[in-house]
C-alpha positions in Angstrom: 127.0 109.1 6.7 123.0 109.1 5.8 121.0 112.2 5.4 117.1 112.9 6.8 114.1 111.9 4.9 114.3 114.9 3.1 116.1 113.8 0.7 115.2 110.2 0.7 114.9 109.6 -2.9 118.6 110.9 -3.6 119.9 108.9 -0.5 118.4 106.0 -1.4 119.4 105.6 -4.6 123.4 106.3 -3.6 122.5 103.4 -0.9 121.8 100.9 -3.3 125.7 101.3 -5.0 126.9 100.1 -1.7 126.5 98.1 1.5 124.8 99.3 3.7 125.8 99.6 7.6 123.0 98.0 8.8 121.3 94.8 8.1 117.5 94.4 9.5 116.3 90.7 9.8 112.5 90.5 9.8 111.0 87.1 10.2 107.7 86.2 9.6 105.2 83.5 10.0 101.5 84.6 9.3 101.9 88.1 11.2 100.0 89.5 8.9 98.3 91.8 11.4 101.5 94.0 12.2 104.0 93.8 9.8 103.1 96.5 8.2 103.8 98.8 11.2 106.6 97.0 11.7 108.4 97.0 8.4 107.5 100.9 8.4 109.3 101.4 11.7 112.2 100.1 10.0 112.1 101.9 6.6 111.3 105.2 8.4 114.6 105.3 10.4 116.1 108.6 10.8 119.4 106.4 9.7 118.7 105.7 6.5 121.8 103.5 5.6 120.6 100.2 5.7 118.7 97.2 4.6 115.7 94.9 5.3 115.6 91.8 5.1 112.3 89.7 5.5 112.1 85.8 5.6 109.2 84.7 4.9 109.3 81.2 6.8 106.4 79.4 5.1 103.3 81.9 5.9 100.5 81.0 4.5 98.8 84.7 5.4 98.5 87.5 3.5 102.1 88.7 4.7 103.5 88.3 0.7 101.2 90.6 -0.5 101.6 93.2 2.4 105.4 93.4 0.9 105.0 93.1 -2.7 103.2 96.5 -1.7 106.7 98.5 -1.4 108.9 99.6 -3.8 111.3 100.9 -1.4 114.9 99.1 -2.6 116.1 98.8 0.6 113.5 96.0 1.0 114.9 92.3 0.0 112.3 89.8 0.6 113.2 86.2 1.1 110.9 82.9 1.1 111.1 79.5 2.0 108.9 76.2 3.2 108.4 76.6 7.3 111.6 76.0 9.0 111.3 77.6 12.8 112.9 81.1 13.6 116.5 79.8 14.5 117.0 78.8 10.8 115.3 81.6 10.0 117.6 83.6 11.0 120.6 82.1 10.0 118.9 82.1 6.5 118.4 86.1 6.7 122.1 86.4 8.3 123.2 85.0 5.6 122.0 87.5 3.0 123.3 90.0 5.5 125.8 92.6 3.8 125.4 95.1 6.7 128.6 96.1 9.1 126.4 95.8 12.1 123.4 93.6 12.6 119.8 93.1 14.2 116.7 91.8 13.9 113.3 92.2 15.1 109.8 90.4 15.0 106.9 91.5 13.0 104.3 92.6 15.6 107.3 94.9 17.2 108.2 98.5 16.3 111.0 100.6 16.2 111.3 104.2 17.3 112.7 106.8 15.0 115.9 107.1 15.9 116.8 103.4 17.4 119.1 102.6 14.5 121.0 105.9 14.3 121.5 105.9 18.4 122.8 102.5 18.5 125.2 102.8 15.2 126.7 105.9 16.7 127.1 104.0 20.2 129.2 101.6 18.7 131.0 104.3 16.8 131.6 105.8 20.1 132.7 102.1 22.3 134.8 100.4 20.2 135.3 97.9 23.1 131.2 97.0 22.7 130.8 94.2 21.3 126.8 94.7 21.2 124.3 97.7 22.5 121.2 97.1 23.4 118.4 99.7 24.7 115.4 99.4 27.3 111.9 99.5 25.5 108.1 100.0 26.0 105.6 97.5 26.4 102.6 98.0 24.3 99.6 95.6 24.0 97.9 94.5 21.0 96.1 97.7 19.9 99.4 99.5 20.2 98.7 100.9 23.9 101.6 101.2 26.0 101.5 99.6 29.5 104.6 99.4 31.3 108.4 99.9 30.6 110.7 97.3 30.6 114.9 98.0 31.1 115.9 94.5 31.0 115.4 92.5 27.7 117.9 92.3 25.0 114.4 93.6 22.6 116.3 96.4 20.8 120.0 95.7 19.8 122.5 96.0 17.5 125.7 94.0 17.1 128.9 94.3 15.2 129.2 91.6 12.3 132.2 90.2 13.1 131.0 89.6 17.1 128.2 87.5 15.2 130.6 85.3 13.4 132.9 84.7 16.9 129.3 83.7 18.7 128.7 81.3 15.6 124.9 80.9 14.3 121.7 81.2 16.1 121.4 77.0 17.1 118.0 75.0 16.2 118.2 72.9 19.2 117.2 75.5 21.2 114.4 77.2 19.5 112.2 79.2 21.8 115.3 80.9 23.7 117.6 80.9 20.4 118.3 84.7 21.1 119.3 84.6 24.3 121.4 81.5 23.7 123.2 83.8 20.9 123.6 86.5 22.6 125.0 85.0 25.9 127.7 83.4 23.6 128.4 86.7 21.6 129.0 88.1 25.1 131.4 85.4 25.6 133.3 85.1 22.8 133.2 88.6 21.2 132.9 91.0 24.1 130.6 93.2 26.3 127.4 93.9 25.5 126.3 97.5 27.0 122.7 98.9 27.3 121.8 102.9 26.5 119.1 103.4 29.4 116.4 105.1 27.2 113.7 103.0 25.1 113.9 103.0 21.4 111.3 99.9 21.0 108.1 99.1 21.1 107.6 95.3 22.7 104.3 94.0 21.9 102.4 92.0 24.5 99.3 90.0 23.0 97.9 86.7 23.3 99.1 85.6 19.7 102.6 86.7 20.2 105.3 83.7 20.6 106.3 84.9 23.9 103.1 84.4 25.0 101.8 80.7 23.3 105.0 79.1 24.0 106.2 80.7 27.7 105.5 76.9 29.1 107.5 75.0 26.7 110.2 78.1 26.9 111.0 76.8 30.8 112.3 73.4 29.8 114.0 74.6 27.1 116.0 77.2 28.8 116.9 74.8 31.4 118.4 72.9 29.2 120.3 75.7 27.0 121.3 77.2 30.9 122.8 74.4 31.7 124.8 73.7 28.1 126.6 77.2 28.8 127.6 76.6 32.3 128.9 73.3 31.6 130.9 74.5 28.7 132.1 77.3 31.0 130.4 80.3 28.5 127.9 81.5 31.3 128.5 81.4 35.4 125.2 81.2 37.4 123.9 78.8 40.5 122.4 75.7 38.7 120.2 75.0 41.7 118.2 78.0 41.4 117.9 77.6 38.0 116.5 74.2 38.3 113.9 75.2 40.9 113.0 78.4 38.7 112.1 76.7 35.6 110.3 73.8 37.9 108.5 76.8 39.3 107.5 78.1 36.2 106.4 75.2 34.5 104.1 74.1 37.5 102.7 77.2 37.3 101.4 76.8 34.0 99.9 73.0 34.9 102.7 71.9 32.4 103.2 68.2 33.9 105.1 66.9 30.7 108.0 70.4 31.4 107.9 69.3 34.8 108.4 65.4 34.4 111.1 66.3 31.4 113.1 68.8 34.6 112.8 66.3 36.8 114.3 63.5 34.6 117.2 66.1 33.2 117.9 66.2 36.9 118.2 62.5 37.4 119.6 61.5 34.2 122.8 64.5 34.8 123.8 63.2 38.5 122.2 66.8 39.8 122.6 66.4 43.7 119.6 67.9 44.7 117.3 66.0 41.9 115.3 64.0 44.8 114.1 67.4 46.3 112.8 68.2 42.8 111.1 65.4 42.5 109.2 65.6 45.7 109.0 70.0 44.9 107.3 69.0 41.7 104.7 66.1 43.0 103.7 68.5 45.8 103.2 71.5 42.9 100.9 69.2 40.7 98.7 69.1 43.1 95.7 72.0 43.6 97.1 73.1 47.7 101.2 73.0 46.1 100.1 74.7 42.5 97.8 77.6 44.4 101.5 77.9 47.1 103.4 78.5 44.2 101.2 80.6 42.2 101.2 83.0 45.4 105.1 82.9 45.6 105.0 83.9 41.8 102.8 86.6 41.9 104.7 88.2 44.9 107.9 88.4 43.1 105.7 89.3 39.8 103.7 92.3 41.1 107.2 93.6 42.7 109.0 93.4 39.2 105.9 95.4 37.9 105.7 97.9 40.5 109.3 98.6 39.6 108.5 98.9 35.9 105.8 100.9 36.1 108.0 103.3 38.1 110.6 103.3 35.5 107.7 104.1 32.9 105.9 107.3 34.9 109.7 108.4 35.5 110.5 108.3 31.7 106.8 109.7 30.6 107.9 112.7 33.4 111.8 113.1 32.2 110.0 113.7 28.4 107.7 116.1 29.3 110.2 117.7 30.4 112.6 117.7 27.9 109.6 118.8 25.4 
């Protein structure tokens, strides 16, 4: 199916005659500062059949010069005026002429091998609908820090599961993947993890995850709750509610917490008085420093356990090498 980079020139120019199997969608808004690394990361796969795809969604960094530096043809570069990254998406998706499809963000990198272990997967599962892998967490200078087995970070999905979930949906921007892939699971079929990281996730201050993580708790309410309605995901909407209250109080975000509270109220949710006496007690600096210490609790447990995970991987390839 694809040969090693030894013969990249021939390979690469029999690619180009045909689809590839894999379509790559890289989005990008001023990331500038990584995209490099990451576009590399995706070129360099030891499975060479496939294609990237960059959108770019209105930067105004240098970005378009950083990719009018390749030549490599696998490389189809896309741009339009700022639209968000769930129309992003769909716009890259829709170029798509891959088999199987992914995408990743432009501060993130790929291991070597992530495409070629995750196309074989799904060779191997036809029942799969999606594979997805754990990954390592890696701060802004590239350092890695902790491991993390629980993110849907590094995936690939069959084309035809895509068009049963539908496309990735505006309205909820800031948790558009997981909305996606929680309806893929639904309406296309299992999604299974390989237990081994083949992606780097990086944590930095400029990094969406980490400017918009107070909006994201309103947001997700919302999208959690459209899916249990419509009967597409199954969890207790009661811990939900006080999670995302949690959360947002947290980060002093009155206007997330007055916005759950009012959801509440305005959908008949039984318990939407308690939230509303939860949340005035949290904006205040005795409630806010009680719920900051209940947070960090269940925090510093989740990264004693991925910390573990890391120094038992680092160990099991020592090993192996």
């Amino acid at each position: 199916m694809f040969r090693q980079n030894s013969e990249v020139g021939l390979e690469l120019t029999m690619l180009e005659s045909r689809n590839p199997a894999i379509s790559i969608v890289l989005p990008t808004y001023n990331g500038a500062t990584y995209i490099r690394e990451s576009i590399d990361s995706c070129l360099n796969q030891s499975f060479q059949d496939l294609e990237l795809i960059v959108v770019i969604d209105g930067s105004t960094d240098d970005s378009e010069a950083i990719l009018n530096s390749y030549s490599d043809p696998r490389l189809r570069v896309f741009r339009q005026e700022n639209q968000g990254l769930p129309k992003t998406l769909n716009a890259g998706f829709a170029q798509a002429r891959g088999r199987f499809l992914t995408w990743t963000s432009d501060d993130n990198v790929y291991l070597p091998d992530a495409m070629g272990v995750m196309w074989q997967y799904l060779q191997d599962h036809p029942q799969a609908a999606m594979v997805c892998t754990d990954c390592l967490l890696i701060d802004g200078r590239g350092k890695t820090f902790s491991y993390n087995n629980a993110t849907w970070a590094c995936f690939l999905y069959r084309a035809e599961a895509a068009a049963l979930a539908g496309p990735y949906r505006p309205e909820f921007c800031l948790v558009e993947d997981v909305d996606f892939f929680l309806r893929l699971r639904h309406y296309a079929g299992a999604i299974d993890r390989i237990p081994r990281p083949y992606y780097k996730y990086r944590d930095h201050q400029a990094s969406l995850s980490s400017t918009q993580s107070a909006k994201r708790q309103f947001a997700s309410l919302c999208l959690h709750y459209d899916l249990v309605t419509r009967g597409i995901e199954q969890l207790v909407l009661e811990e939900l509610f006080w999670d995302r209250l949690s959360k947002s109080a947290l980060y002093r975000d009155f206007q997330s917490m007055d916005a759950i509270v009012q959801f509440a109220q305005q959908h008949d949710i039984p318990f939407a008085q308690k939230l509303a006496a939860r949340s005035n007690f949290w904006k205040t600096s005795v409630g806010w420093l009680c719920n900051r210490l209940a947070i960090a609790a269940r925090s510093q447990c989740t990264k004693l356990q991925n910390n573990a995970l890391f120094l038992t991987r680092m160990a099991q390839q020592r090993r192996s090498s």
